[in-house]
C-alpha positions in Angstrom: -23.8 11.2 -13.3 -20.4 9.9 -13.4 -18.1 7.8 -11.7 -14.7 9.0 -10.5 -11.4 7.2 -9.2 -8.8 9.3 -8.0 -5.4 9.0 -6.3 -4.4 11.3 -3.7 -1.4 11.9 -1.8 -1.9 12.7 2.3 0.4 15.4 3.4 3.0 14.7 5.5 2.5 15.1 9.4 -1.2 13.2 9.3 -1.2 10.2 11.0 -1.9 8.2 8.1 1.1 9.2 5.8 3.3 8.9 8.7 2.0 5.9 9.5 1.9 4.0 6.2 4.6 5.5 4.5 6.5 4.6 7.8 5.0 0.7 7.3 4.7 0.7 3.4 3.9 -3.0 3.4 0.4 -2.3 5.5 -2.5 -2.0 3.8 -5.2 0.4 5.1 -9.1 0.5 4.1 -11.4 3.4 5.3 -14.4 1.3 5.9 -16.3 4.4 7.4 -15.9 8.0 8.5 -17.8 10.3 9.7 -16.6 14.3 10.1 -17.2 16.6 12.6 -16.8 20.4 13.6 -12.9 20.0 13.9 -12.6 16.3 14.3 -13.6 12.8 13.0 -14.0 9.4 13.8 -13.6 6.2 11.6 -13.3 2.5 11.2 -10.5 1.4 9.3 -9.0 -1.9 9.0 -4.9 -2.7 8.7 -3.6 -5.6 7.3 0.0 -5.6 7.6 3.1 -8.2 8.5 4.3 -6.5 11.9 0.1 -5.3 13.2 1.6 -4.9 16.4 4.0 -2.2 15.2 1.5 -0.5 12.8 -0.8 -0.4 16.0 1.5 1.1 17.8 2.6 4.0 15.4 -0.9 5.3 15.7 -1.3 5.5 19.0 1.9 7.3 19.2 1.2 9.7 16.8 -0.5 12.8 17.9 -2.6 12.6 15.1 -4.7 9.9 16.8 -6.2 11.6 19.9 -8.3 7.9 20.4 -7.8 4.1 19.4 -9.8 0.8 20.3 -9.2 -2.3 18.5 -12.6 -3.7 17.2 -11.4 -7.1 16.4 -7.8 -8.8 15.6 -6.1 -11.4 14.1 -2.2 -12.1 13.7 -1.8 -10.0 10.5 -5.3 -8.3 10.5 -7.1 -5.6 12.9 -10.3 -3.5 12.6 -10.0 -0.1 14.2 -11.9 2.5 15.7 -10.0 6.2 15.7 -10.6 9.8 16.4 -8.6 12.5 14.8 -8.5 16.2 14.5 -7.4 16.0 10.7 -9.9 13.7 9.0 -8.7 15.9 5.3 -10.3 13.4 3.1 -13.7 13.9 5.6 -13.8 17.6 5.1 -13.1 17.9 2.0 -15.5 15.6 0.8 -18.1 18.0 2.9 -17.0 21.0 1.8 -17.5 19.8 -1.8 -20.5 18.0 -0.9 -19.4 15.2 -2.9 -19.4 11.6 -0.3 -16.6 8.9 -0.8 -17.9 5.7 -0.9 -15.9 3.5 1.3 -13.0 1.7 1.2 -11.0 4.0 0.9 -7.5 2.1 0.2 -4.5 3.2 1.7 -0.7 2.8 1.0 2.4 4.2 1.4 1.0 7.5 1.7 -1.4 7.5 -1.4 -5.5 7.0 -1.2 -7.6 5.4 -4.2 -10.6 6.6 -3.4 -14.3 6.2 -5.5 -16.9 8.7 -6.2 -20.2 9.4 -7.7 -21.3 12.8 -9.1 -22.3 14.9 -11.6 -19.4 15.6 -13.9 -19.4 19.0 -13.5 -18.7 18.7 -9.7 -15.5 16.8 -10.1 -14.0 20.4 -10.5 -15.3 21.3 -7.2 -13.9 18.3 -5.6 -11.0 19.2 -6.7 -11.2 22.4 -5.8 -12.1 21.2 -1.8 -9.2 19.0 -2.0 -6.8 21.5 -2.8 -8.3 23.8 -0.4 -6.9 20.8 2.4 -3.2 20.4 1.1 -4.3 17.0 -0.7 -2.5 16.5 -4.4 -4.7 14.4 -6.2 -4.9 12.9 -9.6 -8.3 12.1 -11.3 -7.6 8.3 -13.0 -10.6 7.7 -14.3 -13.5 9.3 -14.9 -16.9 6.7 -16.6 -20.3 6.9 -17.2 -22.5 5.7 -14.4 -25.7 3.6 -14.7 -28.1 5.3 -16.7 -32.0 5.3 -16.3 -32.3 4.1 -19.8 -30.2 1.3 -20.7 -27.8 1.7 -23.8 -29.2 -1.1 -25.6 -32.5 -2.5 -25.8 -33.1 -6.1 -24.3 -33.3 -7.1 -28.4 -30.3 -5.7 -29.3 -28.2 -6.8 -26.5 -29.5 -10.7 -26.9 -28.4 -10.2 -30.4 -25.3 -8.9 -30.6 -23.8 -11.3 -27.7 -25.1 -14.3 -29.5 -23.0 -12.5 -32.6 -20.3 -12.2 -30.4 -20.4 -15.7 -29.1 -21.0 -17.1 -32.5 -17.5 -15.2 -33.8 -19.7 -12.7 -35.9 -16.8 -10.5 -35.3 -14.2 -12.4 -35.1 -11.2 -12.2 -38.0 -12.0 -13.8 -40.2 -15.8 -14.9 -38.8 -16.6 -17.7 -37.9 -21.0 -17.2 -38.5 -22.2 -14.8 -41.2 -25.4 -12.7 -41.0 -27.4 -15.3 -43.0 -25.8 -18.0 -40.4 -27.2 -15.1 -37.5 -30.2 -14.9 -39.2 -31.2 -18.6 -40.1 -30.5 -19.3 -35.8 -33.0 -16.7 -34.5 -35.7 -17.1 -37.3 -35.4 -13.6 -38.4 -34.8 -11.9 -42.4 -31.3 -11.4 -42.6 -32.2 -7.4 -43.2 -34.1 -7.5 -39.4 -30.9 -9.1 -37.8 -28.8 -6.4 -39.8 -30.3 -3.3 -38.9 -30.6 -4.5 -35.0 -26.5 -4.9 -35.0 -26.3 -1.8 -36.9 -28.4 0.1 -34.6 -26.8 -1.6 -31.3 -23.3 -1.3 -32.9 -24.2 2.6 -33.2 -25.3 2.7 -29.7 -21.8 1.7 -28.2 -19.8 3.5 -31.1 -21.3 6.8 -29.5 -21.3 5.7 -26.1 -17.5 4.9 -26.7 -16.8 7.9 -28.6 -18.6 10.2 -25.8 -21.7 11.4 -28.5 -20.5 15.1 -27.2 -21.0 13.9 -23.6 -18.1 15.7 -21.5 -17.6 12.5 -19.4 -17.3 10.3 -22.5 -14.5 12.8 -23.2 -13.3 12.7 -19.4 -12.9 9.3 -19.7 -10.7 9.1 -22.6 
């Protein structure tokens, strides 16, 4: 499984690029939608200098066939919406891929989060194309693994290395200084490092793992 961030540009004429592009100083965050045959309906809440104005472009633009503020504040409002062109929403289905909320909003562009396998992202894609969204895959990382890259050992020992300025330039503790705190032979505490500094080398390096490469 991977982990995906990517930016995507609405197309103009939906609400939400009119609307923030038209208000580039509000800040919209998807906090929930949900998709439909050929609508959807969301929570989102808009943070933004003139709210009144903001509030107002949306329930103006035909894009919004339904608005009721939830809560609000001078500057701040939570707001529940229907539309007929939740893109992100069906996309998202049609790939089969969900965004995990928020979803921030600016100016027209979306940084949105997803997990997946890695060979899904090109079906994403594929979905969002399909829907007129041009996107841009940022970054692309490992997710949580069942197995954990380093042993509970080796991690105790190499961030007492670290902390001690093992690996600092020039050090500040040798491996006899490592070895002498955690009553170990020196050649015990070196092979651990070696084998934990391994670990992450391959990890970094991607170890022939296409999202290792993704990410790089």
């Amino acid at each position: 499984m991977a982990h995906a961030r990517l930016r995507v540009s609405l197309p103009e004429g939906t609400w939400i690029r009119d609307v923030s592009t038209a208000h580039p100083d509000a800040h919209v965050r998807v906090l929930a939608i949900l998709s439909r045959t050929t609508s959807g309906v969301g929570l989102v809440s808009i943070d933004a200098p003139d709210l009144s104005a903001v509030l107002d472009a949306m329930r103006d633009h035909e894009g919004v066939t339904a608005l009721d503020v939830v809560e609000r504040t001078d500057d701040r409002a939570v707001v529940r919406f229907e539309t007929p062109e939740p893109l992100l929403a069906f996309a998202s289905g049609a790939a089969g891929v969900p965004i995990e909320p928020p979803v921030d909003i600016r100016d027209g562009e979306a940084t949105l989060t997803v997990t997946l396998p890695h060979e899904r992202l090109s079906t994403l894609g594929e979905a969002l194309d399909s829907f007129g969204l041009d996107h841009a895959v940022e970054a692309v990382y490992r997710a949580a693994e069942d197995e954990r890259l380093l042993t509970e050992r080796q991690h105790r020992l190499l961030a007492l290395a670290a902390e001690r300025g093992y690996y600092d330039t020039p050090r500040e503790c040798t491996l006899t200084d490592l070895a002498e705190e955690v009553g170990q032979a020196k050649s015990t505490v070196s092979e651990v490092l070696h084998r934990a500094e391994g670990h992450l080398v391959d990890d970094y390096l991607g170890d022939g793992d296409d999202v290792g490469r993704a990410a790089r």
